[in-house]
C-alpha positions as CSV (number, residue, x, y, z in Angstrom):
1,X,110.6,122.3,87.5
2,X,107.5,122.1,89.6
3,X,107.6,120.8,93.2
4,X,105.7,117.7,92.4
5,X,109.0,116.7,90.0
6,X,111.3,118.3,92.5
7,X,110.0,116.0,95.5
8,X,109.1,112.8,93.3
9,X,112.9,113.1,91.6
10,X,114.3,114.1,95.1
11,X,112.4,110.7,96.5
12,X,113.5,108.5,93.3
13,X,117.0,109.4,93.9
14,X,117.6,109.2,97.9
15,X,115.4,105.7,97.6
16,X,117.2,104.4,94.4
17,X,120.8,105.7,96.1
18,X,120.3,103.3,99.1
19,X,118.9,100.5,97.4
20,X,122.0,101.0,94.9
21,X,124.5,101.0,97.8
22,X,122.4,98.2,99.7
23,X,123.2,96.1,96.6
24,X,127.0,96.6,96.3
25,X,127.5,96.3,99.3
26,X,125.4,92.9,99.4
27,X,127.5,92.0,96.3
28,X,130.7,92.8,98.3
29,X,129.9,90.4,101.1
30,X,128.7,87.3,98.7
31,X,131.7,87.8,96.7
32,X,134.0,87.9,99.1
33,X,132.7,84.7,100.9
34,X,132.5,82.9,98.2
35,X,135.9,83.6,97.4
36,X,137.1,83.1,100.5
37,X,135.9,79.9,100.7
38,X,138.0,79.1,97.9
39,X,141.1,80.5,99.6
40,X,140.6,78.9,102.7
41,X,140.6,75.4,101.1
42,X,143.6,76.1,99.4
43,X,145.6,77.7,102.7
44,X,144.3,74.3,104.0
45,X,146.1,72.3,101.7
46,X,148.8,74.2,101.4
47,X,149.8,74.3,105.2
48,X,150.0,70.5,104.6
49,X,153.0,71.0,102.5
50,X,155.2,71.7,105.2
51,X,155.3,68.6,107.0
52,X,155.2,67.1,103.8
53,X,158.2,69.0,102.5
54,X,160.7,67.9,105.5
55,X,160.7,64.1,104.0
56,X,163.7,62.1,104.0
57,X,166.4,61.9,100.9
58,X,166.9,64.1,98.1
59,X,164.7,64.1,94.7
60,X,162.3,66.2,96.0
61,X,160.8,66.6,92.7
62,X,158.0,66.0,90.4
63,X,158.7,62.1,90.4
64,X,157.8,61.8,94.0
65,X,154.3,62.2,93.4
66,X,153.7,59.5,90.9
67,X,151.3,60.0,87.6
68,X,148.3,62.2,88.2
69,X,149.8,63.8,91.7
70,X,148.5,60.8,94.0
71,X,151.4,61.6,96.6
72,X,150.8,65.0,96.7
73,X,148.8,65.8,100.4
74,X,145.3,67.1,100.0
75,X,142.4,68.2,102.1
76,X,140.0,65.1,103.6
77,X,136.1,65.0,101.2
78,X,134.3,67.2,103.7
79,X,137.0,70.0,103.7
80,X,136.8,70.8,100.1
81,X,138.9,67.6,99.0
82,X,142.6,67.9,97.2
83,X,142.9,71.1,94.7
84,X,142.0,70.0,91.1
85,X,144.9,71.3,89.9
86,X,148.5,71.5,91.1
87,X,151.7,72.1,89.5
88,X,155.3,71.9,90.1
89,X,157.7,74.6,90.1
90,X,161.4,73.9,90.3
91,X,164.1,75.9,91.7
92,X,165.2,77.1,88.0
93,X,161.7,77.9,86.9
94,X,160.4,74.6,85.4
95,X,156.9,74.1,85.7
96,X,155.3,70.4,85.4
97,X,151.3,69.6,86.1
98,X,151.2,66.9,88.8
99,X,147.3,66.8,88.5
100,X,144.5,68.5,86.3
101,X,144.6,69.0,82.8
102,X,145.3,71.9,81.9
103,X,148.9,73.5,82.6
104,X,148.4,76.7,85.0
105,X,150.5,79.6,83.5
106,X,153.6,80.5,85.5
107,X,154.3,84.3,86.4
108,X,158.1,85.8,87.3
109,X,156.3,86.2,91.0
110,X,155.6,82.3,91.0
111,X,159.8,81.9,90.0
112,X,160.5,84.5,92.5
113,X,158.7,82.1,95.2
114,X,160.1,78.7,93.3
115,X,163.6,80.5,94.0
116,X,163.2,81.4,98.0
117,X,163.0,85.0,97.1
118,X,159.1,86.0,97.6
119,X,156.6,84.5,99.9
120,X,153.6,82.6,98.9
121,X,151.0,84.5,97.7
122,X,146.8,83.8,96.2
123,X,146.1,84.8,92.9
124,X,143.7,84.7,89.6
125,X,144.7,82.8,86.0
126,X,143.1,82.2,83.0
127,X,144.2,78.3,82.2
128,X,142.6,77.5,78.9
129,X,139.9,79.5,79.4
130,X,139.7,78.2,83.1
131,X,139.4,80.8,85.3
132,X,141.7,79.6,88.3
133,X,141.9,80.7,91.7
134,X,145.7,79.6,92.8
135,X,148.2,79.7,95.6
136,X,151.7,79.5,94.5
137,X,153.9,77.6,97.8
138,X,157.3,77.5,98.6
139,X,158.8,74.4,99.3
140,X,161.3,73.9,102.5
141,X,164.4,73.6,102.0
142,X,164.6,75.5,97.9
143,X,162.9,73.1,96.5
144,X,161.1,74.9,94.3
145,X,157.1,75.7,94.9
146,X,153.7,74.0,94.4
147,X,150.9,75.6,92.7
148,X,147.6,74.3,93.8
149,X,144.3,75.8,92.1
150,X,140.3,75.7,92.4
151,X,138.2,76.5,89.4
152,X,136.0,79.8,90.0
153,X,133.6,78.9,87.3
154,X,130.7,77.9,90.5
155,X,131.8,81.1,92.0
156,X,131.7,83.3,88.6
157,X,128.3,82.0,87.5
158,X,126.9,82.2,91.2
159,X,127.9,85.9,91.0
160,X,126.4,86.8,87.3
161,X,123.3,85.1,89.0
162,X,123.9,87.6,91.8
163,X,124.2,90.7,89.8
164,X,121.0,89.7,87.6
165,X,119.2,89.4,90.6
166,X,120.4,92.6,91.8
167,X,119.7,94.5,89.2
168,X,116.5,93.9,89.0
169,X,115.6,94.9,92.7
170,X,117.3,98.0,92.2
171,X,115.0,98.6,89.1
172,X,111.8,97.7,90.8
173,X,112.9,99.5,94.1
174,X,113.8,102.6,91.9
175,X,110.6,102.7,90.1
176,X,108.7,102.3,93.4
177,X,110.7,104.9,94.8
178,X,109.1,107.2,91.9
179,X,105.6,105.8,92.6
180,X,106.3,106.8,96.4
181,X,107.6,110.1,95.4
182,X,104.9,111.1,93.2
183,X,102.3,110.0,96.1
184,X,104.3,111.7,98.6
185,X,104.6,114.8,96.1
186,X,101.1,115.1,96.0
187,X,100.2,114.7,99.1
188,X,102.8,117.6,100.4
189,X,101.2,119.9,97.6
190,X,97.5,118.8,99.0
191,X,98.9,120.1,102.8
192,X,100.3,122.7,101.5
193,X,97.1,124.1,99.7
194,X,95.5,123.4,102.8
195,X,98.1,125.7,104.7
196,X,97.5,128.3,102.0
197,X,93.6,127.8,101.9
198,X,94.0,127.9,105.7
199,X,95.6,131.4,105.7
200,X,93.8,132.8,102.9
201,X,90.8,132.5,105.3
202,X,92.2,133.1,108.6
203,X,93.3,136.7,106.6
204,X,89.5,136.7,105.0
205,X,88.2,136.5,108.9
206,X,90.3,139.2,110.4
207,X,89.7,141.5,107.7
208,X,85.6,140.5,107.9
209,X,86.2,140.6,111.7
210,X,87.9,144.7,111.6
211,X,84.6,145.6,109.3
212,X,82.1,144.1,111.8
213,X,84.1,145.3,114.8
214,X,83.6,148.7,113.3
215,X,80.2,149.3,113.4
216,X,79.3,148.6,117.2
217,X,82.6,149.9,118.6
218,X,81.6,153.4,116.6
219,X,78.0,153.3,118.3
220,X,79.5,152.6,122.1
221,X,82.0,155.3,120.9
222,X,79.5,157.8,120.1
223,X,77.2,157.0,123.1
224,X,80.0,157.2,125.2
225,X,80.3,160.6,123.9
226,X,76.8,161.9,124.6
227,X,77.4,161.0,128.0
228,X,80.3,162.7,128.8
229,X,79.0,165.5,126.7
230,X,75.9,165.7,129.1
231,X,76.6,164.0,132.1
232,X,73.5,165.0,133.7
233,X,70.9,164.7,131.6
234,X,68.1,161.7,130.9
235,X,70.2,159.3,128.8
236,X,67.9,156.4,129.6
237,X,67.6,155.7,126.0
238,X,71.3,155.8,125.5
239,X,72.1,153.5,128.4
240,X,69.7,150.7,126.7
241,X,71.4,151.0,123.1
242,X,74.9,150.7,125.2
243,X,73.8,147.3,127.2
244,X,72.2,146.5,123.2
245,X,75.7,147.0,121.3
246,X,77.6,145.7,124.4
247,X,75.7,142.7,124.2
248,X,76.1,142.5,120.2
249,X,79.4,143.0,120.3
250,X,80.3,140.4,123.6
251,X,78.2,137.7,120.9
252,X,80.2,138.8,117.8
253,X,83.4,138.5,119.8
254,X,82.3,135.0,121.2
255,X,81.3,134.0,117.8
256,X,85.2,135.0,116.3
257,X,86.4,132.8,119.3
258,X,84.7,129.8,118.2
259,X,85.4,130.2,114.4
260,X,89.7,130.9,115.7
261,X,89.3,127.9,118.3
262,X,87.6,125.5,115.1
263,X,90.8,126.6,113.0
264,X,93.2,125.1,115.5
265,X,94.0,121.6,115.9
266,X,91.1,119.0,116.0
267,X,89.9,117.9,120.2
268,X,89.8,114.2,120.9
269,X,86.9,112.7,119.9
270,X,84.4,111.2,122.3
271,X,81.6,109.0,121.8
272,X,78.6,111.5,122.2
273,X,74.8,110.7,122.4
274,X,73.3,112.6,119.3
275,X,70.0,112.5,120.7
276,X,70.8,113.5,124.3
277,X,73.0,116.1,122.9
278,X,69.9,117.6,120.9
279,X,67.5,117.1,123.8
280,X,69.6,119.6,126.2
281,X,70.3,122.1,123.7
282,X,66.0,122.2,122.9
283,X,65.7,122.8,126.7
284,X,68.0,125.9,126.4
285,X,66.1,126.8,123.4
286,X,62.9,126.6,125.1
287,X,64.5,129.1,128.1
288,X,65.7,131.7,125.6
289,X,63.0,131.7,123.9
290,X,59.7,131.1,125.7
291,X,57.7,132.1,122.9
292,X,58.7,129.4,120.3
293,X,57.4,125.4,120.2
294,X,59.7,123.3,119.3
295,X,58.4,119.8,117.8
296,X,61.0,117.2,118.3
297,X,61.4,113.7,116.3
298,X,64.6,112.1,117.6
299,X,66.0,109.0,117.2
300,X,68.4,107.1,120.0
301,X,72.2,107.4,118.1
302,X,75.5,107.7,119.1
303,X,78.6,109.4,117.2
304,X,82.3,110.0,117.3
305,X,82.6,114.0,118.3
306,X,83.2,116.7,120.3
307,X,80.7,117.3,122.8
308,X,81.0,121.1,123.4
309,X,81.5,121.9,119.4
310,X,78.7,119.8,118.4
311,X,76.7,120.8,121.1
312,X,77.5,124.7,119.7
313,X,76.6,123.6,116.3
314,X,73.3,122.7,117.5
315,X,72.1,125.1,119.7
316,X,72.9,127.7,116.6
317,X,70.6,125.9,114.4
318,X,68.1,126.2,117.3
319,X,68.5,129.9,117.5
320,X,68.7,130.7,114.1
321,X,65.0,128.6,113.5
322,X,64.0,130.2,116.3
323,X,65.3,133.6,115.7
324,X,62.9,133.4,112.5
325,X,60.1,131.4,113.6
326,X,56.7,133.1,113.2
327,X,53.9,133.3,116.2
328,X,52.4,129.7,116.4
329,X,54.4,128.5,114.1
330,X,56.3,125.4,115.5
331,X,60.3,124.8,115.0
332,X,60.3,121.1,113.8
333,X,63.7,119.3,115.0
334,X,64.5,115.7,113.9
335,X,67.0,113.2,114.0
336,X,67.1,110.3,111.8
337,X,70.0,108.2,110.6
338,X,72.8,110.8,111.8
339,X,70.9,113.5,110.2
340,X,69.6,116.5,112.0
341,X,67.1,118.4,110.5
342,X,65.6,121.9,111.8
343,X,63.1,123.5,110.2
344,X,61.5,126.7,110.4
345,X,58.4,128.1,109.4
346,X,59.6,131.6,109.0
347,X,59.7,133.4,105.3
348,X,62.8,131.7,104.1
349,X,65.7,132.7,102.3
350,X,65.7,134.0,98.9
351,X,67.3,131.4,96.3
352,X,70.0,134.2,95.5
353,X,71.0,133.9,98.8
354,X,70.9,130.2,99.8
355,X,74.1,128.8,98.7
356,X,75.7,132.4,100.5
357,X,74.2,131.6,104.1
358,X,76.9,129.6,105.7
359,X,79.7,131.9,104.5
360,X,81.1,134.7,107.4
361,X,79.4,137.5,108.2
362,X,77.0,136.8,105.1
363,X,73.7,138.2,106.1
364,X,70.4,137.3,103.6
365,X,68.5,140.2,102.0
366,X,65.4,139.8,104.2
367,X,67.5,138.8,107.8
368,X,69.7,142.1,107.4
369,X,67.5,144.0,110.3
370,X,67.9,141.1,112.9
371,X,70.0,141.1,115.4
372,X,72.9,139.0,114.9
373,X,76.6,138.5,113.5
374,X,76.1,136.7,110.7
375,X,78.6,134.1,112.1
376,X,76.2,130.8,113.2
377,X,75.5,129.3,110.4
378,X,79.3,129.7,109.4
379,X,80.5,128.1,112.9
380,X,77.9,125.2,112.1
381,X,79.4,124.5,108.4
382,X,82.7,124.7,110.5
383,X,81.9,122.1,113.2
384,X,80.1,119.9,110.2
385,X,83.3,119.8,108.4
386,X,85.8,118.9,111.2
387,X,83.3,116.0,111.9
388,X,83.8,114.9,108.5
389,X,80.0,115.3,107.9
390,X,78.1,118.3,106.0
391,X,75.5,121.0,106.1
392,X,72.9,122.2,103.7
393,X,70.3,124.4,103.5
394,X,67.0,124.0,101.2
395,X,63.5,126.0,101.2
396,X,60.8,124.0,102.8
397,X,57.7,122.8,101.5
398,X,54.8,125.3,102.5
399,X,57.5,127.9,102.9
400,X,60.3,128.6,105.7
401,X,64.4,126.8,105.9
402,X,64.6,123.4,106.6
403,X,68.6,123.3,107.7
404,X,69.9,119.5,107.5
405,X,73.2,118.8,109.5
406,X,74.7,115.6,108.9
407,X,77.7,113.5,110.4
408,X,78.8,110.2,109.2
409,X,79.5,107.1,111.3
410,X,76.1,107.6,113.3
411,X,75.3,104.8,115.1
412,X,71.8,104.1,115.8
413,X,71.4,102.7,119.6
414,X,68.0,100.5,120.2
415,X,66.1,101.7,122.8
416,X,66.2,99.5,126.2
């Protein structure tokens, strides 16, 4: 069994075992106040049969009470009334109806009681297909007993009606507990491909990260090397490739930094201005690279992000353009709608290689002597992504990259 049946069955049967206990015990507690409603308004009348009972002269028998049990004591209207039915029982075991019309059946515990022998006791009959609720009395003195009974037939169908009822929540609330399970399957299995996806390319980055590593730590290693081997000698040239690979290897080991930090949990989100975020990183632009123009459209916005990783995300678009830009040749930067869009007017990248350029490391055909990591364009798609938003890269018209970086929920802001 798969784990999407595993957690939706798991799910239908935890939800569907409380709703099933909710509902018994729900039954429980209606059934037994109804009932008890029933018993109370028989105790009622039957503590009247003690006063009752102590009457002067002898006879205490059914012809005190007179046709249809009109002497017998009973419970005022708003109490529940007199019982329906009640019964005589006589000393020897002789039972005669005093009210109701149908004889209630009389049990060897109801001549135990009649006889002094047994308290009084609550119990259920079947009286002509009545179903009774009755409480069997003892009169004072051995007189016999007095059965008094309430019809449960209000209480039975109220109950049925319960059950019905009942049933049918726990149907619904089981088969919502399987819709819920199934979502809540899903949605684990979703994470969890995401853990695995996540993993797959944390392990994809450190083994990318060991074969880049490689190649400048083996040309400090072997520089190092030459100068220990002549410690005296004009190694001018060496020193310059050692600052070189020291300072490829500090921007390769920055650039694995912000791809680790982009994997952990996502900053709080601030709202930025897009188009004062753009403006500052074109001034830094313009200071590393003195030699480039950069053209810039941008329109006033405002979005949801994190300064410092969007600002990264920029500033790599910038130096990529620029990195590629030819003599004269102006880098054109605009903003419209929540879209930035930088494009070069270098020699482009070959269609083999376009949909490859934002992977790690992944270096086109015609970029693989500049200097670089391979890693920008990567921590752009990166920063994109966590932004909910998107990158893409397309060949321009008249030749060069036009890279277009887009973030939802861009807000335009009208100028003052």
């Amino acid at each position: 069994m798969g784990l999407r049946r595993r957690l939706t069955l798991l799910t239908t049967l935890v939800v569907g075992g409380v709703v099933l206990l909710a509902a018994f015990a729900c039954y429980a507690v209606i059934r037994s106040e109804l009932r008890g409603q029933v018993d109370d308004q028989l105790k009622g009348q039957g503590a009247l049969l003690g006063p009752f009972g102590r009457g002067d002269g002898p006879g205490f028998g059914p012809g005190r009470f007179g046709p249809g049990g009109g002497g017998l004591p009973g419970l005022p209207p708003r109490a529940g009334g007199a019982a329906p039915f009640a019964q005589l029982v006589g000393a020897d075991g002789t039972a005669v109806a005093v009210r109701g019309s149908a004889a209630i059946p009389v049990t060897d515990e109801d001549r135990a009681i009649a006889a002094g022998d047994a308290p009084g006791r609550l119990s259920d009959r079947d009286a002509g297909g009545t179903h009774l609720r009755v409480l069997t009395e003892p009169l004072p003195r051995g007189q016999g007993a007095v059965m008094l009974a309430r019809s449960l037939g209000g209480v039975d169908d109220a109950l049925s009606r319960l059950r019905l009822v009942l049933l049918l929540l726990c149907l619904v609330a089981t088969g919502l507990a399987a819709l819920l399970g199934a979502r809540i399957a899903d949605r684990f299995a979703a994470l969890l491909e995401r853990v695995e996806a996540a993993q797959e390319a944390q392990r994809a980055l450190v083994a990318d990260a060991s074969h880049e590593l490689r190649t400048p730590v083996t040309a400090l290693r072997t520089n190092a090397e030459l100068l220990r081997e002549d410690p005296g000698g004009d190694h001018a040239a060496v020193l310059d490739d050692v600052v070189q690979q020291t300072e490829e290897l500090s921007a390769l080991v920055t650039d694995l930094i912000e791809l680790a930090r982009g994997d952990q949990p996502g900053d709080e989100l601030q709202d930025v201005r897009l188009d004062a975020l753009v403006a500052e990183a074109l001034e830094r632009a313009r200071r590393h690279a003195p030699g480039v123009e950069f053209a810039a459209d941008l329109e006033p916005a405002a979005v949801d992000g994190v300064p410092e990783r969007l600002g990264r995300a920029v500033n790599n678009l910038l130096d990529n353009a620029a990195k590629f830009s030819p003599e004269g040749e102006p880098v054109e930067v605009t903003l419209r709608d929540g879209a930035l869009t930088v494009r070069d007017h270098g020699p482009g990248v070959p269609a083999a290689d376009l949909p490859h350029i934002f992977d790690r490391f992944y270096r086109a055909g015609n970029a693989r002597e500049q200097a670089g990591s391979g890693l920008g364009l990567a921590i752009v798609r990166q920063v994109a992504e966590r932004h909910g938003g998107s990158v893409a890269a397309a060949a321009a018209d008249g030749g060069g990259l036009a890279v277009t970086l887009t973030l939802p929920g861009a807000r335009p802001i009208e100028p003052a």
